[in-house]
N, C-alpha and C positions, 0 to 999 in steps of 0.2 A: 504494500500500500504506500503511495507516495503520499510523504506526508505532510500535512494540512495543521499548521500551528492557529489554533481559535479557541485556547481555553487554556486554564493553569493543570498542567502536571503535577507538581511535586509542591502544593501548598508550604511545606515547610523550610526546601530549599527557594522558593521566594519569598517566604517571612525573614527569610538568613541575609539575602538582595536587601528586600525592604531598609531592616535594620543598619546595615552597613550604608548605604547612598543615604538615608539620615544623618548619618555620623560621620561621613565624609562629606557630607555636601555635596551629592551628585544628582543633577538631573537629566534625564534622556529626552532625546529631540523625536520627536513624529517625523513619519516619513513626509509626513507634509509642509513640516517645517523645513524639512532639506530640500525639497523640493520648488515650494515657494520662501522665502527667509520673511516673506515681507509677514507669516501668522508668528515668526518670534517673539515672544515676550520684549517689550523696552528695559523693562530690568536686565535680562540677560544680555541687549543689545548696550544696553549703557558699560556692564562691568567688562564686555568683549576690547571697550577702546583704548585700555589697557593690559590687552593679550596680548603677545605675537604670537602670528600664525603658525609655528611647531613650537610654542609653550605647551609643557605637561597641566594644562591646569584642564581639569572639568569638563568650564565650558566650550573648552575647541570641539565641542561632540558638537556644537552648532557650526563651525564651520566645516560642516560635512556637507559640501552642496556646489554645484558648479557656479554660483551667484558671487563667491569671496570676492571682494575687491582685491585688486591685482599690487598689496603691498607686502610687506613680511611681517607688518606691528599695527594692529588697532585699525584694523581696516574695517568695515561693515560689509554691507550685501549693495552688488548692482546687479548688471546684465552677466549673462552668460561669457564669459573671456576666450573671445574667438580669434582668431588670425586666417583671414584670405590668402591667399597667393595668387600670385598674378600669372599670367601667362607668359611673362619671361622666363619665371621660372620652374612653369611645369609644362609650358609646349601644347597647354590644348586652350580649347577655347572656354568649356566648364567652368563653371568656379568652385574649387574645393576650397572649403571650409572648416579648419579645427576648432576643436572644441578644446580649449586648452587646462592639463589637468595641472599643471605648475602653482596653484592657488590653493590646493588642498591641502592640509594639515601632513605634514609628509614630503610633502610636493609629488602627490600621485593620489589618483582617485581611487584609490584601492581602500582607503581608508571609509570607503563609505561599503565596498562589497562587504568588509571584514564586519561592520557596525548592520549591516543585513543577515549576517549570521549571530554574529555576537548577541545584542538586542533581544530579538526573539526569545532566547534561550533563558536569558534572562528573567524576565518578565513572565514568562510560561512556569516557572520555577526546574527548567533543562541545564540549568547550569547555577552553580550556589557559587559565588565569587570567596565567600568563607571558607569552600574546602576545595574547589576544582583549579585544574590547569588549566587551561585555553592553549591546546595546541595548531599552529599555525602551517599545515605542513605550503611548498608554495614554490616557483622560480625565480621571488623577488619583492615583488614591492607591497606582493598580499600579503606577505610575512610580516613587513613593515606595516603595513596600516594596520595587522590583527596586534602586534604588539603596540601601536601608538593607541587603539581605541584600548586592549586591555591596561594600559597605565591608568588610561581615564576612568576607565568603570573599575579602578583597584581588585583586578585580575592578575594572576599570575600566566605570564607567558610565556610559550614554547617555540622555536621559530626552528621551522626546519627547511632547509634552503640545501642547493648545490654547491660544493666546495670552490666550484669553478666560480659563482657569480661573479660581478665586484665587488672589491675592495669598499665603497663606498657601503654597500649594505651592510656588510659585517659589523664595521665600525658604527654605524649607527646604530643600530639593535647594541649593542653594549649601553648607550648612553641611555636604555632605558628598560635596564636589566634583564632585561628577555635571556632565557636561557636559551642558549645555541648549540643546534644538531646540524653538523654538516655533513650533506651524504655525500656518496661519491655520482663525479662526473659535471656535466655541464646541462645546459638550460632543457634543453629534451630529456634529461634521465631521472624521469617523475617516480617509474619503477620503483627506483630507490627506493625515492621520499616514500613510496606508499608502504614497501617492506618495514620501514623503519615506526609507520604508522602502528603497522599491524605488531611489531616488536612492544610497542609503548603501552596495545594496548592488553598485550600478553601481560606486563608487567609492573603496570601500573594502575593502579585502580582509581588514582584521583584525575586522571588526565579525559579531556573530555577534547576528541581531535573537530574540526572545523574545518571540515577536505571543499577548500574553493570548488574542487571541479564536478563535485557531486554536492554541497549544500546548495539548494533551490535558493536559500535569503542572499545569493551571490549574485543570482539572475535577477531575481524580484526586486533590489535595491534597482539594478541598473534600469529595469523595468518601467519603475516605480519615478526614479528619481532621474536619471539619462537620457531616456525616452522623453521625457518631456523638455528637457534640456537640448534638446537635439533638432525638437520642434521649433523651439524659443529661437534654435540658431536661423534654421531654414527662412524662419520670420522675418528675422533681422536683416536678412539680407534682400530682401523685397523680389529674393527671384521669382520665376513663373513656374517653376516645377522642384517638386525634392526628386531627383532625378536618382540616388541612389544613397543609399549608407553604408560605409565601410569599416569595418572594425576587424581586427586581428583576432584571434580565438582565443588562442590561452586558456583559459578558464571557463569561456564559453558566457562569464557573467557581461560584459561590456553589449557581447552583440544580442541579448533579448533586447535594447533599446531598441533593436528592430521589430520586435514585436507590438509592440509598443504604435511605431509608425508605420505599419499596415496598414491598420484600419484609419487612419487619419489621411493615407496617402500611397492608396492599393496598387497604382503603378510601382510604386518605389521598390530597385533593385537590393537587397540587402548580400552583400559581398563581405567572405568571409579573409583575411588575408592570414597566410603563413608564409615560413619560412622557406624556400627552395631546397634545402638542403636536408628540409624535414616533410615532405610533401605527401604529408598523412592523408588530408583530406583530397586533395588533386588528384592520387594515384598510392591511395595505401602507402602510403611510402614512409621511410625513415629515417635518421641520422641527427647529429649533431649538428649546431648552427651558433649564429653569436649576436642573435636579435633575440632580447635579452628579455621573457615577459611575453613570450608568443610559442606555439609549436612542440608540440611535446607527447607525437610518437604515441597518442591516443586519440581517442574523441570524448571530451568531457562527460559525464553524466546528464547534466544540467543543459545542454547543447539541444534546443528546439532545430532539429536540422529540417524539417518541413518549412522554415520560414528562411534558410538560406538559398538564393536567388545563384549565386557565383561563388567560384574560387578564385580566389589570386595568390600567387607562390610568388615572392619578390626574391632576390637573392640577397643575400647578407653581406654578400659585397659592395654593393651598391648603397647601402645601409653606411655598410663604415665607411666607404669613402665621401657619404653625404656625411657623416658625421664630421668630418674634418671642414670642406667644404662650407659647412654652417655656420665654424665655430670660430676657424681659425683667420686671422685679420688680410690672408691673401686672396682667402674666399670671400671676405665680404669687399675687398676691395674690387676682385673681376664680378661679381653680383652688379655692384653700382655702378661700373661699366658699363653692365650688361643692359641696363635699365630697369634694374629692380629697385623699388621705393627706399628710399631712407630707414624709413621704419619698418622696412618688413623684414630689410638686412638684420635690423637691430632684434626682430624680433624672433629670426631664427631659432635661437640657444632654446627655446621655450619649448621644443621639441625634439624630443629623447631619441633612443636607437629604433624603437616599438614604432614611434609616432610616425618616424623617417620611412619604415617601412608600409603604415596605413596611405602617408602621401603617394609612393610608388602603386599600391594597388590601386589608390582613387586614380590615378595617370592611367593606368590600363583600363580599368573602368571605364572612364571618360571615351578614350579610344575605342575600346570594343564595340563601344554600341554608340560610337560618334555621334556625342553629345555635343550641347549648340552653348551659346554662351547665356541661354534661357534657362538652362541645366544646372541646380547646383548639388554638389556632393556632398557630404555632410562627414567628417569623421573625426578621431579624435589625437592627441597629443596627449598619451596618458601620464607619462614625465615629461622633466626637460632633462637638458644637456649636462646641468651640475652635478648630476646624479655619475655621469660618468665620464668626471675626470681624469680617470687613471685608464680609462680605455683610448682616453687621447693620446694620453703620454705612451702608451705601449704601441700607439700605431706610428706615433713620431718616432718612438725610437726603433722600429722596427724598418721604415720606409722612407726616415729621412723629414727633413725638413718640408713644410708645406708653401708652396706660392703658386704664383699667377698662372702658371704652365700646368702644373696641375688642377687648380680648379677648374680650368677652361676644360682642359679633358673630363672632368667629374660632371661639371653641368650638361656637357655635349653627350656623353655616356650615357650616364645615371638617372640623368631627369630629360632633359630633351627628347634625347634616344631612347626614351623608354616605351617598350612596344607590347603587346597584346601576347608574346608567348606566356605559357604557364599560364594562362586565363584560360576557367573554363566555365560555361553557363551550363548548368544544372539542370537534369530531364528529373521525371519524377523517381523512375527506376534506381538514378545515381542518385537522388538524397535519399532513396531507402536503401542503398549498396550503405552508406558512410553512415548512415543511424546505425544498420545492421553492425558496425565495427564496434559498438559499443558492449555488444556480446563480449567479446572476448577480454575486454580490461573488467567490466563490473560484474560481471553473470560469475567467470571462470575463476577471476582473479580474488574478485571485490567482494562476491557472496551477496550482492543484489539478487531482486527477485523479476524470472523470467517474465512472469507477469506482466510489472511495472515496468519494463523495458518496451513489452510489447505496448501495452498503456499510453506510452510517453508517444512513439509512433501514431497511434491510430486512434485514440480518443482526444481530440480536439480540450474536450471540456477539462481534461486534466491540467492542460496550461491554464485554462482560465480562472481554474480555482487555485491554482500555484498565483499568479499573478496577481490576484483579487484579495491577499493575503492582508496588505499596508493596510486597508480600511479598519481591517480586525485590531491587527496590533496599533494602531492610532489610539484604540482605544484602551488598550490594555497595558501601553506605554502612559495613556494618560491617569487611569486608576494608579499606576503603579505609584507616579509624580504626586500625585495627592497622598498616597499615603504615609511616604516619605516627607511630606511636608517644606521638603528644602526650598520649592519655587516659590511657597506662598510667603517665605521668609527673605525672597531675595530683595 
């Protein structure tokens, strides 16, 4: 039975909740509140303007929402933080549109998946923050948001990442005590991470795991909260059609925002992007890649594959040598040569290795199904660039200093020259060949039930009641806040 959270579990392990978010001062944000910021309480909005946005304090559980104003200290809510690109620098006539995640607590919107698993559990009394662990397992930034939301709901946390990541994640997971499980290998060797799952929960009986690619509150946040964010963008730009959504899979929780924009805009393409080097969904395929946050040699749990439209496989070289390209002062200098805006040069850094490769698939996109410049794309920029500093340095020192000669090749390549192979538009047969792949990671591996596999396929209404969840817990986040008394005292 796939499951449907609309009532308390464990009465006494959420009297244990209760009591503790009393005592700490904690109050939890509705999904409506992350969604719109403008039903925030003004109290919570007043003591916010001396937050910054990665302070351990509370209430950053309110800046879980694509709305953050785009500073690092005491910023409030606006518009959704998008960046266009223009056609100098993506060769088509479309307009793609990012949704930029550089503004979330983190600086990655993973912090709001993790707070769609965490939450619920919560409040249902599935998880007692007095006696459980919150384990994170993840290729990255999930680990980081499920550690930055468990400091704030005084959780204890478990991060279990690839040894390979970067540099930068490790280190940060320290500065907020998370205990760290590094498996072996790099960004596709999820295997691992799930053995090590299944080890923790052989022998651990306080650890309560929170698998992104099988918890539904992963999909249902982005659902809930992205989906509408993604609307908001389309809007903004006064185009004439949402001509398609592009999101990288990973976790599978980003691209339900295309469920989301269906029914709103039933033409719309919803394009799934991976890594080339790991071309699960494209051609069963597998291997190692270094698109850091995407691709990972399974098909999620959580993965509505009925409502994906296309595949796009980018290659990860193209990735890092945009990376440099983006960052480095030879590339912005042939950019404004090139007649790319001022600001958009400036605004590059704002998107990450993941982001770099969601722009490569909206470019195939765009092209495959030559779109007009009535046409807009919508996707997203889940990090930025400061996330992966020491990937710059290891490609400088590996390849030498970056200038003009090179960017010119990078832009002419990478993004100009970017073409339609590895793009494939999806019959109904080939989204039930790539659901059907979910047998063998959750059925064989996982100990899911065939049922529920079949279910997720063929019953419609099963999404809709996964998805229809926020209304439930709105309210059962709001009972929880009253009882706690902490918001009536802010």
């Amino acid at each position: 039975m796939i499951p449907i959270i609309d009532r308390v579990l464990d009465p006494a392990s959420r009297a244990n909740a209760v009591a503790r978010y009393r005592e700490r001062g904690i109050v939890l944000p509705t999904f409506a509140q992350m969604r719109d910021p403008g039903l925030v309480p003004d109290a919570v909005k007043a003591r916010l303007r001396s937050i910054g946005l990665w302070d351990l304090d509370p209430l950053n559980l309110f800046r879980i929402t694509w709305h953050n104003e785009p500073q690092e200290s005491g910023g409030l809510y606006g518009p959704v933080n998008i960046l266009e690109l223009p056609r100098a620098l993506t060769g088509v006539d479309a307009r793609i549109v990012l949704m930029i995640g550089k503004w979330f607590p983190t600086g990655a919107h993973k912090v709001g998946a993790a707070y769609g698993c965490l939450a619920p559990a919560i409040i249902s009394g599935g998880f007692d923050p007095t006696r459980h662990k919150a384990a994170w397992p993840s290729t990255g930034n999930y680990c980081r948001g499920g550690a930055f939301d468990s400091y704030l709901m005084d959780c204890h946390s478990i991060a279990i990442l690839p040894e390979e990541m970067s540099r930068e994640r490790f280190a940060w997971l320290k500065t907020v005590g998370a205990e760290i499980i590094a498996t072996p290998g790099c960004e596709s060797n999820v295997k691992e991470i799930y053995d090590k799952c299944w080890e923790l929960r052989r022998t651990r009986s306080d650890v309560v795991i929170f698998n992104q690619f099988a918890e539904f509150g992963n999909a249902v946040w982005h659902h809930a909260v992205t989906g509408p964010a993604a609307a908001e963008t389309f809007a903004a730009t006064g185009g004439a059609r949402l001509a398609a959504y592009v999101s990288s899979t990973g976790s599978a929780g980003t691209i339900a925002a295309g469920d989301y924009l269906r029914p709103l805009a039933p033409h719309v393409k919803v394009v799934a992007a991976e890594a080339l080097q790991c071309p699960t969904l494209l051609r069963n395929g597998f291997g190692g890649h270094r698109i850091e946050g995407i691709g990972d040699k399974h098909v999620p749990w959580i993965h509505n594959v009925r409502n994906t439209d296309c595949v796009a496989a980018v290659d990860d070289e193209d990735c890092m040598r945009l990376l440099r390209l983006f960052n480095e002062p030879a590339g912005h200098a042939l950019l404004a040569g090139e007649g790319v805006p001022a600001e958009v040069v400036a605004a590059l850094p704002l998107i990450g290795i993941s982001g770099i490769g969601n722009v490569l698939a909206a470019i195939k996109t765009a092209r495959w199904f030559e779109l007009t410049g009535d046409d807009v794309i919508v996707t997203l920029a889940t990090d930025a660039a400061d996330l992966y500093g020491s990937r710059l340095a290891e490609l400088t020192a590996a390849r030498g200093a970056y200038d003009e000669r090179r960017a010119g090749r990078d832009l002419d390549a990478c993004l100009l020259g970017q073409r339609t192979d590895h793009f494939k538009e999806l019959t109904y047969p080939e989204r039930q060949a790539i659901h059907n792949l979910k047998y063998y990671t959750w059925i064989e591996q996982q100990q899911h039930e065939l049922a529920d596999l079949n279910a997720l396929w063929a019953d419609p209404a099963v999404w809709e009641r996964v998805f229809a969840q926020p209304a439930r817990w709105d309210e059962m986040i709001a009972e929880f806040n009253a009882e706690t008394g902490v918001l009536a005292k802010l």
